[in-house]
C-alpha positions in Angstrom: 32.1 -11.7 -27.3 35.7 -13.0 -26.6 36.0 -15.4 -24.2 38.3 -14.0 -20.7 41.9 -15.2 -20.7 42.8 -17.2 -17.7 46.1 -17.2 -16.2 48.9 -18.6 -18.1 51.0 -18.7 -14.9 52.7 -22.4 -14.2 54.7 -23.1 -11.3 56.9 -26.5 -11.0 59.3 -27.5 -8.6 63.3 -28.0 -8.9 64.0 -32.4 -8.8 67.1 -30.9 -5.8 65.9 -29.3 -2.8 67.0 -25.7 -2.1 66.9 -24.0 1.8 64.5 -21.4 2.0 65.4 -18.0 1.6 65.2 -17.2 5.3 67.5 -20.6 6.3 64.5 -22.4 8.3 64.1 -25.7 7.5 61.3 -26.5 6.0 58.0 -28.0 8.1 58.4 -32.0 7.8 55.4 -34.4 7.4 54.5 -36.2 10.8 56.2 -39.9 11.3 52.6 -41.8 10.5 51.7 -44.7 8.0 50.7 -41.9 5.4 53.3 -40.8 3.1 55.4 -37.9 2.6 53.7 -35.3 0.2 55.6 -32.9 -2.4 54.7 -30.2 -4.0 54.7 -31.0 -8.0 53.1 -27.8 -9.5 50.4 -25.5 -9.8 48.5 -24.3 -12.8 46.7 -21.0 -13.1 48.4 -19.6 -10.1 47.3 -16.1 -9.0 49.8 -13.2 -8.4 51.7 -13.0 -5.6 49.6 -9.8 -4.3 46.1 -11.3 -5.2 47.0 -14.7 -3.3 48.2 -13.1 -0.4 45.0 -11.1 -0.2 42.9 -14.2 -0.9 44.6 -16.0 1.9 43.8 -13.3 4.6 39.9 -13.3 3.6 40.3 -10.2 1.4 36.8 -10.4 -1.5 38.3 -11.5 -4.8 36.8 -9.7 -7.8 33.1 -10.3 -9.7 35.2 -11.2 -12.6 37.8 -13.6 -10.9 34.6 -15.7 -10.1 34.6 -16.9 -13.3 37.6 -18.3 -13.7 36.8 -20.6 -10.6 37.7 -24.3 -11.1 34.3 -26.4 -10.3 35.0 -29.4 -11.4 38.1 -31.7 -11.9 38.9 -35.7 -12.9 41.9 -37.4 -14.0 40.9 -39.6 -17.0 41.5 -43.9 -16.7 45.3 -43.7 -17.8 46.0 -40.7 -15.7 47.5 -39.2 -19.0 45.3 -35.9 -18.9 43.6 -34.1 -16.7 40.4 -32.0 -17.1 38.6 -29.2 -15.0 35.4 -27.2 -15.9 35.1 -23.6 -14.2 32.2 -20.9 -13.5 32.5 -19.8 -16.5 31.0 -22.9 -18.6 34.7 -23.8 -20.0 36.1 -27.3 -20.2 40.4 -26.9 -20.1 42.7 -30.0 -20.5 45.9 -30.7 -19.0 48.3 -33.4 -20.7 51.0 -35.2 -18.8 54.5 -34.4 -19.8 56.7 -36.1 -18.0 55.9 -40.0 -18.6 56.9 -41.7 -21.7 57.1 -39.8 -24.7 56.8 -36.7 -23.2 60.1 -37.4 -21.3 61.8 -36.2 -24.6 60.0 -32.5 -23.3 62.0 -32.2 -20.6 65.1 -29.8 -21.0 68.9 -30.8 -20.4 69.2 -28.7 -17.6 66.4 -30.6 -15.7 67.8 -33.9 -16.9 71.2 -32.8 -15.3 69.5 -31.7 -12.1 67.9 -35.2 -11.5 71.3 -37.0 -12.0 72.9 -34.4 -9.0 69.9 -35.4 -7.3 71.0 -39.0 -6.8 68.7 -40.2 -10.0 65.5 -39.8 -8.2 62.7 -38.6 -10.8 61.4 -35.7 -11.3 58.5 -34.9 -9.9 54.8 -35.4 -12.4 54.4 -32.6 -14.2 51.2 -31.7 -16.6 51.2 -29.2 -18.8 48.1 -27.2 -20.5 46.8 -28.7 -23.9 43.7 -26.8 -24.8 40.0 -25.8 -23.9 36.9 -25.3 -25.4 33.3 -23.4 -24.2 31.2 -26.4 -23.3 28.1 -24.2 -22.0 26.6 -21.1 -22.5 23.9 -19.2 -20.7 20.4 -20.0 -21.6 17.1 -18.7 -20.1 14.3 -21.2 -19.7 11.6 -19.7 -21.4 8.5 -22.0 -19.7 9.9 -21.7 -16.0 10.9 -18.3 -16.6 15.1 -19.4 -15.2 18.0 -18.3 -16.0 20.7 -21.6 -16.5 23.9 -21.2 -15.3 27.1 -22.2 -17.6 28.7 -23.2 -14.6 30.1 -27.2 -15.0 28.7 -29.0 -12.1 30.6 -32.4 -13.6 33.2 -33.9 -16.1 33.4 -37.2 -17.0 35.7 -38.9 -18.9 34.8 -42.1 -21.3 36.2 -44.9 -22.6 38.3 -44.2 -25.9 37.5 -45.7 -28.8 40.3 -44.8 -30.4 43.1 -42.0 -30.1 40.2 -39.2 -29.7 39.5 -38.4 -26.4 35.5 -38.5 -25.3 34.3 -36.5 -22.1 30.8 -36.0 -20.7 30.9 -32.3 -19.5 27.2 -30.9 -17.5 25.7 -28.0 -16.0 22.4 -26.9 -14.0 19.8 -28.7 -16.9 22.2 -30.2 -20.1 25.1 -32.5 -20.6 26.9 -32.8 -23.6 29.1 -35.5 -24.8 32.7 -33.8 -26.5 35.2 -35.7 -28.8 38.7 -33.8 -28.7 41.1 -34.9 -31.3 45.0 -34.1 -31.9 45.7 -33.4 -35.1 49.0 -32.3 -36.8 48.8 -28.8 -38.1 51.4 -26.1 -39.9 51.3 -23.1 -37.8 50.3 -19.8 -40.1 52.6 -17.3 -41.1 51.7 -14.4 -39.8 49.8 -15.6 -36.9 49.8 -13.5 -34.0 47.2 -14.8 -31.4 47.9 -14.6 -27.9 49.5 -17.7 -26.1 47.8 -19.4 -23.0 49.4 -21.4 -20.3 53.0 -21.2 -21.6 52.6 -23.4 -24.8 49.6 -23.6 -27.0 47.3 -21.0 -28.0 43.4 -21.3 -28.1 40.1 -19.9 -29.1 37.0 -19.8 -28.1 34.0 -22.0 -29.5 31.6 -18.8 -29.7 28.9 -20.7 -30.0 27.5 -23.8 -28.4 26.8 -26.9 -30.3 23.0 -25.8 -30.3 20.8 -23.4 -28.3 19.0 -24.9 -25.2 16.7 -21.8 -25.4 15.2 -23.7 -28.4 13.7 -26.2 -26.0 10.9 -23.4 -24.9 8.9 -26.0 -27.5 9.4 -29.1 -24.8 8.9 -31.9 -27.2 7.4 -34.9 -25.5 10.5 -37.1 -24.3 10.7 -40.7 -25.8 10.0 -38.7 -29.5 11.4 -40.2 -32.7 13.3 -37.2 -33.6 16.8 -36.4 -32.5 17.6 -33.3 -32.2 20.9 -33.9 -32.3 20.7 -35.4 -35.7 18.8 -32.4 -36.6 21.0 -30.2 -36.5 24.9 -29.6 -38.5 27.4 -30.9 -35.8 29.7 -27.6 -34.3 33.0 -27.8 -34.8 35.8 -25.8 -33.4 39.2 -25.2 -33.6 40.4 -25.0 -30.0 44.0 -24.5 -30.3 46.9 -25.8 -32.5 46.7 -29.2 -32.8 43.2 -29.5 -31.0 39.7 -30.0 -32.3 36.5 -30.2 -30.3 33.4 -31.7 -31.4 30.4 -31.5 -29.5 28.6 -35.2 -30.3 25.6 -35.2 -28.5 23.7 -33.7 -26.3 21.4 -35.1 -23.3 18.7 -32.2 -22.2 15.1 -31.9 -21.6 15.0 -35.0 -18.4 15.6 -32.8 -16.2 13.2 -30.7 -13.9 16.0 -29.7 -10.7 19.4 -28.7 -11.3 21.7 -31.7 -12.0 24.5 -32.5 -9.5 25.7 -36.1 -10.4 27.1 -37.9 -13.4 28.5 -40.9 -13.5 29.6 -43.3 -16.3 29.1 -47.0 -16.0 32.0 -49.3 -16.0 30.1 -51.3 -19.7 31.6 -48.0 -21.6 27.6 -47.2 -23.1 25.4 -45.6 -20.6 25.5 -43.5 -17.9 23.7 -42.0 -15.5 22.4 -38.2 -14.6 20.8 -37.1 -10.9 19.1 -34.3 -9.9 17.6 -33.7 -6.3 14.3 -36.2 -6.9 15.1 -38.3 -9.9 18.6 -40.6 -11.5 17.8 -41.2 -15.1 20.0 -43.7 -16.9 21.2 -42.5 -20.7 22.6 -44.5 -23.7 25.8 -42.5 -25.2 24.5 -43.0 -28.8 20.7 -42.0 -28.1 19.8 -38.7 -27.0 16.1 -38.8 -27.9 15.0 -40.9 -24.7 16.1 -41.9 -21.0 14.9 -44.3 -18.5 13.9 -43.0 -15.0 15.4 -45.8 -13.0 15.1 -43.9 -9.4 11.8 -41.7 -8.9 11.5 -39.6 -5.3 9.1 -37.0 -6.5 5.9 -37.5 -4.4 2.7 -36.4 -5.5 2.7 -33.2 -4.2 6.1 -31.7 -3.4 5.1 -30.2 -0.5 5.2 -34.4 1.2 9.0 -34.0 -0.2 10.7 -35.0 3.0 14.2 -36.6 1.5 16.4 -36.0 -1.9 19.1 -37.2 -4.2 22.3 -35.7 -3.4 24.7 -37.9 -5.4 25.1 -40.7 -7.4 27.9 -43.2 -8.6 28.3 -46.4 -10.3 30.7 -49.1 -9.6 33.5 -49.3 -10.9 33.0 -53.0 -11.6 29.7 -53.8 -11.4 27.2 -52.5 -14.2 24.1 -53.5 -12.5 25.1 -51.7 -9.4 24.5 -48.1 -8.5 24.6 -46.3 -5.2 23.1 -42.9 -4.2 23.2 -40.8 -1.2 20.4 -38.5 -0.3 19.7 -35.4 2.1 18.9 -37.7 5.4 22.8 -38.9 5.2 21.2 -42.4 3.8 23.4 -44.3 1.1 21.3 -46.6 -0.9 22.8 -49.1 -3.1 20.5 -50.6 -6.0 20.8 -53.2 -8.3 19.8 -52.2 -11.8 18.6 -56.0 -12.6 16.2 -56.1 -10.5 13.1 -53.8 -11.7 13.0 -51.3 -14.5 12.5 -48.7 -11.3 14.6 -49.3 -8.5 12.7 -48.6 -5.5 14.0 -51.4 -3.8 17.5 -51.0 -2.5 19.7 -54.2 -2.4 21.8 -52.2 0.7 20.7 -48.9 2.8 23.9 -47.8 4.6 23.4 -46.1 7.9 25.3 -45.1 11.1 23.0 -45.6 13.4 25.5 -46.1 15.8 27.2 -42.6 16.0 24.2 -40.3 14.9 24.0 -37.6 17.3 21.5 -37.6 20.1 19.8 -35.9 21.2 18.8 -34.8 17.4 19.1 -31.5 17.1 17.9 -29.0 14.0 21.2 -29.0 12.7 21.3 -33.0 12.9 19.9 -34.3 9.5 21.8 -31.2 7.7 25.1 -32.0 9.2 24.6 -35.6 8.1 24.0 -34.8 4.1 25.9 -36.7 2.1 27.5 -34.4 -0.4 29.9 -37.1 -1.9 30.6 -40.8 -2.7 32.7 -42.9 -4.4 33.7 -46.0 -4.9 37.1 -47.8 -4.1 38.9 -49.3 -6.8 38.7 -52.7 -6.0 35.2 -52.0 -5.4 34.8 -53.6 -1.6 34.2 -50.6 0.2 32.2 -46.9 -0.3 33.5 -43.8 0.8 31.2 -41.4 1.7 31.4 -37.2 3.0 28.9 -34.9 5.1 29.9 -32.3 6.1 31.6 -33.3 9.5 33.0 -36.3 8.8 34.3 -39.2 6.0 33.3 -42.2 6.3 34.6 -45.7 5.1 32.0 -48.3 4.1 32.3 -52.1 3.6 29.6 -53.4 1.3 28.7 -56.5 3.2 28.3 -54.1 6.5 25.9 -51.5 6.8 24.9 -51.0 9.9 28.1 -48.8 11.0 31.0 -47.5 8.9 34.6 -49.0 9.3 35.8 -46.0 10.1 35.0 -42.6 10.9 37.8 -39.9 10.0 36.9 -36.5 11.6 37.2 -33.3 9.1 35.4 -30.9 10.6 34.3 -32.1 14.5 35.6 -28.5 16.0 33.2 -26.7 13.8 30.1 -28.3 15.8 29.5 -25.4 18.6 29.2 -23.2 16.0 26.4 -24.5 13.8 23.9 -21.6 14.1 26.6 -19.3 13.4 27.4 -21.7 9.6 23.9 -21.8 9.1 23.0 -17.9 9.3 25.7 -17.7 7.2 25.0 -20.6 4.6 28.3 -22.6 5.2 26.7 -25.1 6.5 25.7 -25.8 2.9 29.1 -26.0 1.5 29.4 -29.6 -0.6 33.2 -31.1 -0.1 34.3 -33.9 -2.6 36.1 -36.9 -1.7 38.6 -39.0 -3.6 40.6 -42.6 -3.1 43.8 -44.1 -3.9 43.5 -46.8 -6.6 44.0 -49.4 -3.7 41.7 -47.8 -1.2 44.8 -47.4 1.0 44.4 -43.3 1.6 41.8 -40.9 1.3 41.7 -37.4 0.9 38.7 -34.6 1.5 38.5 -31.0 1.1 38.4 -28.2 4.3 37.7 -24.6 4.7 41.3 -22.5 4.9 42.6 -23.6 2.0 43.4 -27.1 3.0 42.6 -30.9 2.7 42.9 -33.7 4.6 44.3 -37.2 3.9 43.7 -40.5 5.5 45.0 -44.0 5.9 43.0 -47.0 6.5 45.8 -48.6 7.6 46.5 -46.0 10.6 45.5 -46.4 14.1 44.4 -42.9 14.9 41.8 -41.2 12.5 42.7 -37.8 12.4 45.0 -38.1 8.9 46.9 -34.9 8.1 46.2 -31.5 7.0 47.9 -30.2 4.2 47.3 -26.6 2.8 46.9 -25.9 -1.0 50.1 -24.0 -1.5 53.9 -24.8 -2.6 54.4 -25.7 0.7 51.7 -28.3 1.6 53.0 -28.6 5.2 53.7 -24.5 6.3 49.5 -24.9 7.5 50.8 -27.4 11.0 53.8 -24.8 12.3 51.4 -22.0 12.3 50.1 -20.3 15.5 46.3 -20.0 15.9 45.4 -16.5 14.3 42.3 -14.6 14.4 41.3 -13.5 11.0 38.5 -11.1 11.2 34.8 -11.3 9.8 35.4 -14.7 8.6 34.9 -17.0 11.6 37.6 -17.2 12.7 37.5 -18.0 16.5 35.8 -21.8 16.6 36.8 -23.0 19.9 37.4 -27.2 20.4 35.1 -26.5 23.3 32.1 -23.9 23.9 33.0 -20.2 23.7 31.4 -18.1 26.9 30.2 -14.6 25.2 32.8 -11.7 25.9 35.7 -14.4 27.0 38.2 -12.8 24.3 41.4 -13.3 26.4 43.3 -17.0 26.8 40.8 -20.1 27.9 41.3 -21.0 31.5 40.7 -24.7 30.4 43.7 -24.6 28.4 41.5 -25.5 25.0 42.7 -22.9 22.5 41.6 -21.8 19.8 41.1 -22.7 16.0 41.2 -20.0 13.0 39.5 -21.0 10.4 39.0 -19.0 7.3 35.8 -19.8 5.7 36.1 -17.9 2.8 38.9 -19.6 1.2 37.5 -23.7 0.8 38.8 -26.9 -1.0 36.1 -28.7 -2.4 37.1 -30.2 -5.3 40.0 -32.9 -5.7 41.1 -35.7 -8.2 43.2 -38.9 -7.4 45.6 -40.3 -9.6 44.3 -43.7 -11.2 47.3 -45.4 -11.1 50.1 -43.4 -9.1 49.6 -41.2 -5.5 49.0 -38.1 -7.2 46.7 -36.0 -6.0 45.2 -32.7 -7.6 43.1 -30.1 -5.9 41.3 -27.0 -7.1 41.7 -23.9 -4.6 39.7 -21.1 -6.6 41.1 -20.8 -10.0 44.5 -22.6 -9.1 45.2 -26.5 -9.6 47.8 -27.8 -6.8 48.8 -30.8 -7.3 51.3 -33.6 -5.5 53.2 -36.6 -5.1 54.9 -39.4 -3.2 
C-alpha cells in the first residue's frame, strides 16, 4: 500500500525585513536578558484554510493524524535534523545554509543579505529524505495491537560519513544506517517530488516482522535474529539509502517511552513504565535489566518509570524520573541492578499542601535532560520546569511557572484527560535558556540568568511574538475560560476583582522541541508543521 504524501510546503523568511501588509508594526520581544527570537522557517506547513481552522479549535481530519510529528532531535553537529510522526515514518532534514551548502543559496538571496547591512541569513534546513521505520504489528500472546507511532529518535555517533539513528515505538527499536550516495537520475523517471527537492519512496516493508515474535524465544539465546535474517534495504530517495541494522525487541512488557544513548558511543538504554534495560549497539540477542520496579504482584505497583537519560558526560551515570515527581540519579558502577540511587531529587519545599488528588499527578515528571556542561538537570511536570543542581537535591534552583493558571481547573483537565498531556523540555548548549512546550500553540523560554521566572511565551507561527498583543478570547468547547483566580458558577460578565481571564485552547499543544547543539536554534513540532528559530 503506498505510503501518504506529506506536505511538501516550505516556508523561509526574507534576510530584510518587510512592513506588514496592514502597516502595524510588528509585536517586539520584551526588554529582558533572553534574546530576541526570529522566525527562520517552517516545514510541512498546512494550508492557509486548514491552519486557520486548526488555530480556532476546529477537529483536524482522521487522516491528518498521521502525519503528526511525535518526535524530533537535532543530531551532535546540528547538521541534520530528524522527526518521527504517527505514522511510523522517520524524515530527515539537512542544513543548507552552513558551509558547503552556502553554495545552495541563490544570487538573489545573496544580494538581499548585502542590502541588509551583511547580517546572515537566517538557518535554513531543507528536506533530505525518509524512510518507514515501523509498521503495525499485533501481538499475538497478549492479544495487542502495536502502534507504528515513534515514541523516540536518537541519533549516534558516526563512524564514518553514514549517518546512524536509533528510531522506537510502543515494544521495538531499531538501529538505521542512512547513507548518501551519488546516483544518475533515470530517464524517464516521473515520481512525484516531496518537500521541494528530492523525491522518495517508501520502504514497504519493515526490516522483519515483529508478529514473528508470537514464538517468544527465551531472552539471553544464542541466536540472533537479526543475523538470521537478509538485511532490508531501501532506496529512500535519490541519493539516500536506508538500512535497517539491528533490531532491539522482545525486553519489553509496557510500552516504551525513553531512549537514551550513552555518551561511550556503544550502549544505550530503553525504559518502559517498571523496568530501564541497558543494550549493546552490536548485540541484539540479550540486555541487562539495570533498574527493576515491578513488584511481585502489580496490584502493590504504587510508583513508575516515566523517563530516562544519560549524561552527557558521565557513562556510569543515569538519571530517571518516575510517576511520584521523584528524579533518581544512579551510578551504573555500583551494582549490576541499581536499586540504590547515588541522588533522589525532590522538592520538598514547594509541594503543595494540603495534598490533594490531583497532587502526585500534577507533579509527574514527563521530561529530563541534562545540561551540557552536565552540572545541572532540568526537569518538567506538568505545572512547572524546574532547574536542578547535582550537588543539591533537596530544592530546585529554580522554579519557572508554565502552567500555574491552569490549577483551579484540575477536575475539569482530568475529566477530560489533559491532565495527562506529556510536554518535552530542551537546553541551550550552555544551560543559559530553556524552553518547554504549552497548550495554544505556544512555548515558553527561560533564562537562568533572569531575575523574574516567568520567561516568554512565544506562539508556533511566523510570527512567534503576535500570541502577547492579543486580547483574552473565549474559544468555545475547548477550555477556554481558566481564570488566574477561582471562577464563581454563572459569573460570565467582567470579574469585579479585576483578575481577567485566560483563553487557552487545549486542543492545539506543543509538546515536542529540539535545541540546537551548538547555535540558539530552536525547533518545535506543532501537529504536522516544524517551526523553527533563531537569535
Amino acid at each position: 500500500m503506498p505510503m501518504r504524501r506529506r506536505s511538501t510546503r516550505s516556508v523561509a523568511p526574507s534576510p530584510t525585513t518587510s512592513p506588514s501588509p496592514s502597516g502595524r508594526r510588528e509585536p517586539q520581544p520584551p526588554s529582558r536578558l533572553l534574546p530576541q527570537w526570529k522566525f527562520s522557517q517552517v516545514l510541512g506547513e498546512l494550508p492557509p484554510a486548514a491552519a486557520d481552522a486548526h488555530r480556532d479549535g476546529a477537529p483536524r481530519p482522521q487522516d491528518d493524524d498521521a502525519d503528526e510529528i511525535s518526535a524530533i532531535e537535532f543530531d551532535g553537529r546540528g547538521e541534520y535534523l530528524a522527526a518521527g510522526d504517527n505514522a511510523g515514518r522517520v524524515i530527515l532534514f539537512r542544513r543548507t545554509d552552513d558551509g558547503d551548502g552556502a553554495l545552495l543559496r541563490s544570487r538573489a538571496e545573496l544580494e538581499r543579505a548585502d542590502r541588509a547591512g551583511g547580517a546572515p541569513p537566517p538557518p535554513r534546513y531543507s528536506y533530505a529524505t525518509e524512510f518507514q521505520s515501523h509498521v503495525p504489528e499485533f501481538d499475538v500472546m497478549h492479544s495487542l495491537e502495536i502502534s507504528e507511532k515513534i515514541k523516540r529518535v536518537r541519533w549516534c555517533a558516526r563512524p564514518n560519513s553514514s549517518l546512524l539513528m536509533l528510531a522506537a515505538n510502543d515494544r521495538t527499536v531499531k538501529l538505521w544506517k542512512v547513507s548518501e550516495h551519488k546516483k544518475a537520475p533515470k530517464k524517464g523517471s516521473d515520481r512525484p517530488q516531496r518537500w521541494g527537492t528530492t523525491a522518495a519512496l517508501s520502504l514497504q516493508e519493515p526490516y522483519y516482522s515483529e508478529s514473528e515474535w508470537a514464538a517468544m524465544e527465551p531472552r539471553g539465546s544464542s541466536g540472533d535474529p537479526a543475523d538470521e535474517r537478509p538485511e532490508k534495504v531501501g532506496d529512500v530517495g535519490d541519493g539516500y539509502s536506508a538500512k535497517c541494522r539491528r533490531v532491539f525487541g522482545r525486553a519489553h512488557e509496557f510500552n516504551i517511552h525513553s531512549v537514551s544513548n550513552n555518551c561511550d558511543g556503544e550502549t544505550f538504554v530503553s525504559a518502559d513504565d517498571v523496568r530501564i534495560n541497558l543494550w549493546h549497539l552490536e548485540v541484539t540477542s540479550q540486555c541487562f535489566n539495570i533498574v527493576d520496579m515491578r513488584p511481585a504482584d502489580m496490584e502493590d505497583l504504587v510508583e513508575v518509570i516515566t523517563t530516562a537519560e544519560f549524561h552527557p558526560s558521565s557513562c556510569s551515570l543515569l538519571a530517571y524520573g518516575s510517576s511520584s515527581g521523584l528524579v533518581r540519579l544512579v551510578d551504573l558502577r555500583r551494582s549490576a541492578l541499581c536499586d540504590q540511587s547515588v541522588r533522589i531529587f525532590q522538592d520538598r519545599e514547594n509541594r503543595p499542601q494540603p495534598s490533594t488528588f490531583f497532587t502526585e499527578i500534577i507533579s509527574c515528571i514527563t521530561d529530563l535532560k541534562f545540561t551540557g556542561d552536565g552540572q545541572y538537570l532540568l526537569t518538567r511536570d506538568y505545572m512547572n520546569l524546574k532547574l536542578w543542581d547535582l550537588r543539591v537535591e533537596t530544592s530546585p534552583v529554580a522554579t519557572y511557572k508554565v502552567h500555574e493558571f491552569l490549577r483551579p481547573k484540575l477536575s475539569e483537565l482530568y475529566t477530560d484527560d489533559y491532565i495527562f498531556d506529556r510536554f518535552s523540555c530542551c537546553a541551550s548548549k550552555d544551560g543559559a535558556y530553556f524552553a518547554t512546550g504549552s497548550y495554544s500553540n505556544t512555548f515558553k523560554v527561560f533564562s537562568r540568568a533572569a531575575a523574574q521566572t516567568s520567561g516568554t511565551t512565544l506562539e508556533a507561527s511566523t510570527n512567534p511574538y503576535r500570541i502577547q498583543l492579543q486580547a483574552p478570547t473565549k474559544l468555545p468547547a475547548l477550555l477556554s475560560n481558566f481564570p488566574l483566580g477561582v471562577n464563581r458558577k454563572g459569573h460570565d460578565g467582567p470579574r469585579s476583582d479585576g483578575k481577567e481571564e485566560v483563553s487557552c485552547n487545549m486542543a492545539s499543544k506543543v509538546k515536542h522541541l529540539a535545541w540546537h547543539p551548538a547555535e540558539n536554534i530552536i525547533v518545535c513540532a506543532a501537529n504536522n508543521n516544524l517551526y523553527m528559530y533563531h537569535t
